[in-house]
C-alpha positions as CSV (number, residue, x, y, z in Angstrom):
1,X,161.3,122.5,129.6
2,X,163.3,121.9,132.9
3,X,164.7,117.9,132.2
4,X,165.8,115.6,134.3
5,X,167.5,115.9,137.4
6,X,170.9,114.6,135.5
7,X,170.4,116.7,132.3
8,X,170.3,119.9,134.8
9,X,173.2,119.0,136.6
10,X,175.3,118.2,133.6
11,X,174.1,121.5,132.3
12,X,175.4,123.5,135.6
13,X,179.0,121.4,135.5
14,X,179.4,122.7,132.1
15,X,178.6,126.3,132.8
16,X,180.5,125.8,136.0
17,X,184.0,124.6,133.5
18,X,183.1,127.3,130.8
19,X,183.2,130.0,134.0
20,X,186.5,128.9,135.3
21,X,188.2,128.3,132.2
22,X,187.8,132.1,131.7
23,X,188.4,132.8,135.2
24,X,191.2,131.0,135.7
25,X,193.6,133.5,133.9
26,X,192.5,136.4,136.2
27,X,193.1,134.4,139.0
28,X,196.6,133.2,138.4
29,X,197.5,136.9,137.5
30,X,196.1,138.2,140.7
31,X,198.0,135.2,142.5
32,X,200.9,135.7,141.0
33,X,201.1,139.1,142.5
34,X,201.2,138.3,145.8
35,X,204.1,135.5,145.3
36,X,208.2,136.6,145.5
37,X,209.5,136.1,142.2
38,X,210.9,132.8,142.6
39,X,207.8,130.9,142.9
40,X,206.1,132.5,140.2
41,X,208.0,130.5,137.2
42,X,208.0,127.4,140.1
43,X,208.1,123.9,138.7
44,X,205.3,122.4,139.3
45,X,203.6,125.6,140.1
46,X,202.6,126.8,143.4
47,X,199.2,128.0,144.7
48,X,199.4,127.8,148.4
49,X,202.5,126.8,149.2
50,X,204.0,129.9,149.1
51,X,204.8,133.0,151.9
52,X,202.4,135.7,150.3
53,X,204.1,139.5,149.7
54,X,202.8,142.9,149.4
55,X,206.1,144.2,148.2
56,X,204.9,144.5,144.6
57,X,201.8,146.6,145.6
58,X,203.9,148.6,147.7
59,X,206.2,149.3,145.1
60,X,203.6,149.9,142.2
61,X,200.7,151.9,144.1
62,X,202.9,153.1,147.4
63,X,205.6,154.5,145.7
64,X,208.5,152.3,147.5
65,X,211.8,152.1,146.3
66,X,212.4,148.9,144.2
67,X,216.2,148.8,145.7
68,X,214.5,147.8,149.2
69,X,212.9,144.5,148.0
70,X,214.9,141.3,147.9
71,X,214.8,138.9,145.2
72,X,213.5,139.4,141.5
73,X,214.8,141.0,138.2
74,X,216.2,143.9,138.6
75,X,216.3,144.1,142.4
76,X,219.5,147.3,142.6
77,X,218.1,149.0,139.9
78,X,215.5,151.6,139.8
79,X,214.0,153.8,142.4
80,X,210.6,154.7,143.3
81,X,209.9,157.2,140.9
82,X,211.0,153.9,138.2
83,X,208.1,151.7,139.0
84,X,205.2,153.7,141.1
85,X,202.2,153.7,139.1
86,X,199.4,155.2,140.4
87,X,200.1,158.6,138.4
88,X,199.3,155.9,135.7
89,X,196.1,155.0,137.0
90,X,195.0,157.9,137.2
91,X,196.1,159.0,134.0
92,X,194.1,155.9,132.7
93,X,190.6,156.9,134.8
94,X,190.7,160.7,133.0
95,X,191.2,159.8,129.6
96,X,188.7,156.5,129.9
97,X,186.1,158.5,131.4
98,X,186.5,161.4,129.4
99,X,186.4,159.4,126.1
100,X,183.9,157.8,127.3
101,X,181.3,160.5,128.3
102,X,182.5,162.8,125.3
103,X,182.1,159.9,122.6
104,X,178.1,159.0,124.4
105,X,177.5,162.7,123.9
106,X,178.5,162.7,120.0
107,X,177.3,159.2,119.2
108,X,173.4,159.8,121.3
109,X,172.8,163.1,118.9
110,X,174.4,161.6,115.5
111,X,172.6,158.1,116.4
112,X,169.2,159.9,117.1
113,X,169.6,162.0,113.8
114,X,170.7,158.8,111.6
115,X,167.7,156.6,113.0
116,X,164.8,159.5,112.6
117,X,165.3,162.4,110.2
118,X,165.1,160.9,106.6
119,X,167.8,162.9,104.4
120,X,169.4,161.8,101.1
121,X,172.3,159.4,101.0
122,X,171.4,158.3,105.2
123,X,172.5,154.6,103.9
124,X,176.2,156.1,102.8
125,X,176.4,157.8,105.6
126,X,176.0,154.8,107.5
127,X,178.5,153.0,105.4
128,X,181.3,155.5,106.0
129,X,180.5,155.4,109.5
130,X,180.8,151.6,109.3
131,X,184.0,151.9,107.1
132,X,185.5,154.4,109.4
133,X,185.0,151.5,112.2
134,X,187.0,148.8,110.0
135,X,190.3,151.6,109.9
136,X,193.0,150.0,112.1
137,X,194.5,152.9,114.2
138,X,198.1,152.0,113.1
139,X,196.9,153.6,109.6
140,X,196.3,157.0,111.5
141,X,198.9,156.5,113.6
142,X,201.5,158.8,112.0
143,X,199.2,161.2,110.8
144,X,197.6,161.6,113.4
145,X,200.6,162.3,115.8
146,X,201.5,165.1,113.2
147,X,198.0,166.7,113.4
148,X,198.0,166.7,117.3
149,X,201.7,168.2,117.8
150,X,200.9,171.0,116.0
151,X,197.6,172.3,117.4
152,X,199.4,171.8,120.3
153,X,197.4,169.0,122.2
154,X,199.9,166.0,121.9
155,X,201.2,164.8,125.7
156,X,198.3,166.0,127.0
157,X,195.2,164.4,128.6
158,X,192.6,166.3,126.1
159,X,194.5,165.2,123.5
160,X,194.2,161.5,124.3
161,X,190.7,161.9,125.2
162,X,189.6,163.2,121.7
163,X,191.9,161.0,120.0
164,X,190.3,158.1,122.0
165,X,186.8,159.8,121.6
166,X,187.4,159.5,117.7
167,X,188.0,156.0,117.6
168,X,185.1,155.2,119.9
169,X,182.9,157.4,118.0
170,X,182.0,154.6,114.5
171,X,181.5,151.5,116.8
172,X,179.3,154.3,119.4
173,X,177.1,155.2,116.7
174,X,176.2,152.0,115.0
175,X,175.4,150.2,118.2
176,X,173.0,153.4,119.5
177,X,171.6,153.5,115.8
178,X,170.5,149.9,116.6
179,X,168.9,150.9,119.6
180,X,167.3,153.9,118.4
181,X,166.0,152.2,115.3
182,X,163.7,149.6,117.8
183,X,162.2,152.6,119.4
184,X,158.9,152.7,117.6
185,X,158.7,155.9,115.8
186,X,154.4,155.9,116.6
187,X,155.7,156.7,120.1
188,X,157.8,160.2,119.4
189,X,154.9,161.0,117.1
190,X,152.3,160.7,120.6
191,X,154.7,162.8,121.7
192,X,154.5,165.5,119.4
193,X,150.9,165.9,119.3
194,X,150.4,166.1,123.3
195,X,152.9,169.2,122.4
196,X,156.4,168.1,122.8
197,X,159.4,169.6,120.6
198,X,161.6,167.1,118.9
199,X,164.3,167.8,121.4
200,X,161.4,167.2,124.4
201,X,160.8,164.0,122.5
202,X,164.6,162.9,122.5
203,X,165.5,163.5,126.1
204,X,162.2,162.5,127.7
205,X,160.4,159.8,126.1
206,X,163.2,157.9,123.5
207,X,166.7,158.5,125.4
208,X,164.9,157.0,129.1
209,X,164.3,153.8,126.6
210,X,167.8,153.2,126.0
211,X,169.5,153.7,128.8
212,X,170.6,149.9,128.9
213,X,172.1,150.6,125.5
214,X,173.6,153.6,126.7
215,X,175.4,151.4,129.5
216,X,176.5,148.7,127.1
217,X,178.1,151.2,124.8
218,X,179.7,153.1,127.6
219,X,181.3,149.7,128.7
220,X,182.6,148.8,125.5
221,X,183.6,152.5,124.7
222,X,185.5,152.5,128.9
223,X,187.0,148.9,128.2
224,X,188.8,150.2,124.0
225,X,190.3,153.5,126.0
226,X,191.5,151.8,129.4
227,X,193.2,149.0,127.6
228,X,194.2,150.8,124.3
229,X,198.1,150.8,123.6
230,X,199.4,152.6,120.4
231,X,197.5,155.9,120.8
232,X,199.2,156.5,124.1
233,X,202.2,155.7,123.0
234,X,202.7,157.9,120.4
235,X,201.0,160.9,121.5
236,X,202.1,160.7,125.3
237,X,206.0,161.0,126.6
238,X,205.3,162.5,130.7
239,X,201.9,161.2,131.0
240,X,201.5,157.2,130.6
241,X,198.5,155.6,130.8
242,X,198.5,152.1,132.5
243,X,199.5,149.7,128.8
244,X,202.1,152.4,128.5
245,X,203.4,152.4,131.9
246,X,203.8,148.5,132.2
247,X,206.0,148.1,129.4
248,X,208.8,150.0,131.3
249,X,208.9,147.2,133.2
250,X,210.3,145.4,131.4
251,X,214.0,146.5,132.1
252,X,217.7,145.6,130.5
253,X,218.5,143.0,133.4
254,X,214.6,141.4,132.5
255,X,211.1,141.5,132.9
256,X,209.5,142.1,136.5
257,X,206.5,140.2,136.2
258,X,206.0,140.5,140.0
259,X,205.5,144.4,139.4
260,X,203.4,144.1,135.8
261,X,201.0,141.2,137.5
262,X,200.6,143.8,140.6
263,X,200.2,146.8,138.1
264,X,197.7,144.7,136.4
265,X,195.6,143.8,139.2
266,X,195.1,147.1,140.7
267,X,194.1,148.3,137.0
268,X,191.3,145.9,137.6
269,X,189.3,147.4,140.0
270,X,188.2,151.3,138.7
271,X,187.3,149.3,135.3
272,X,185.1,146.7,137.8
273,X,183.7,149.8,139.4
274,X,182.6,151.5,136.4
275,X,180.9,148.7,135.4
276,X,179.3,148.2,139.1
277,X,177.9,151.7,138.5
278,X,176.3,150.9,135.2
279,X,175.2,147.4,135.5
280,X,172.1,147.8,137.1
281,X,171.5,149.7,133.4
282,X,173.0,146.6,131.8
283,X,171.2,144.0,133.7
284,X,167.8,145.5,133.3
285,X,167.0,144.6,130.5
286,X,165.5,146.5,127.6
287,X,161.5,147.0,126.8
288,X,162.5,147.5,123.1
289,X,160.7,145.2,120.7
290,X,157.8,144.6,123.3
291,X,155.3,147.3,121.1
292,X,154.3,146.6,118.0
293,X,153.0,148.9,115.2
């Protein structure tokens, strides 16, 4: 039921407010690294009034010595090597993609098995899974840092990437269980009677059928290992992802939000990328549910 013309336009204004109030934040960080650091903490703020920099970018991602900047926190301390941050980035876009890719892998096969073979105790299975999930990582935290140094894999971008890979793994599982359970079962069993094997059946007539769920797990599973803190911390000293790298910014003479905001921003754009490339996966829509049995 469309509605009046004034119940349509009252509808737009408010999705129009709910989209800026969550856009808003993102904006004024981006803005704010493109202002000298006076005019960031300005009474009454600024948003135009202002001449814009690239010193912070330059600094961050070009590698150029803080000393040469004027103005801001910090401004005769620290070189290049102090603040440059695309080592970081870069550190960040291995391990996320990594985790990511390795935890699909593991979760598509255990999710497949879970949702079609019948075997005894499937629903505690499920459970631990789901318990496993509920763990904060600060309770591994210790332990694990003690498991990794001594096999050997701690400060070291495998290392992160299975450590990120089993956190992912719980929450990558129960949502592809999901998807895999409204895949009708009638369908593999076609399958098998034209003569398919139950692996032919997997990659060829359910997996094509979940590809948007496949996408939306991929995001979430990116999104956990590009913004996750502790981990990295502990079990990384020479390679810093980027929640790592931007607290050193924040220095003995202050914080230099100028650099963090820039930081920030750049970070922004591989994660926009990688969900560019899967959103045509996302947006699609999925064609479970449509058969019935």
């Amino acid at each position: 039921m469309q509605g009046s013309p004034a119940s349509r336009l009252a509808r737009d204004l408010a999705a129009w407010l709910v989209v800026l109030v969550f856009v808003f934040p993102l904006f004024w960080w981006v803005l704010a690294s493109v202002k000298p650091y006076t005019a960031i903490f300005a009474q009454p703020p600024v948003y135009v009034d202002f001449e814009a920099t690239a010193e912070n970018y330059a600094v961050t991602i070009g590698g150029q010595s803080r000393i040469t900047l004027e103005g801001g926190v910090g401004g005769q301390t620290g070189g290049a090597s102090s603040y440059y941050s695309l080592p970081s980035i870069r550190d960040s876009v291995i391990v996320a993609l990594g985790s990511t890719a390795l935890a699909l892998v593991l979760a598509t096969l255990a999710s497949f098995g879970l949702s079609r073979f019948a075997m005894r105790g499937k629903d505690h299975v499920v459970f631990f899974v789901l318990a496993q999930r509920m763990l904060p990582p600060i309770a591994v935290a210790i332990p694990l840092f003690f498991i990794f140094r001594d096999l050997g894999l701690r400060d070291s971008h495998l290392g992160l990437i299975l450590a990120h890979t089993l956190i992912n793994l719980p929450l990558a599982v129960l949502l592809l269980k999901s998807f895999f359970d409204d895949v009708p079962v009638e369908l593999d069993e076609s399958a098998m009677l034209d003569g398919a094997t139950r692996f032919q059946v997997f990659r060829m007539v359910v997996l094509p059928l979940v590809k948007g769920g496949l996408a939306a797990t991929a995001v979430l599973c990116f999104i956990f290992s590009w913004t996750e803190f502790l981990i990295s911390l502990l079990l990384t000293t020479s390679i810093r992802t980027i929640p790592v790298k931007i607290t050193t910014f924040v220095t003995s003479t202050g914080t230099e939000w100028g650099l963090i905001t820039a930081l920030g921003s750049a970070a922004l754009v591989p994660s926009f990328i990688f969900i560019l490339l899967v959103q045509k996966h996302l947006v699609r829509g999925l064609t479970l549910g449509s058969l019935k049995s």
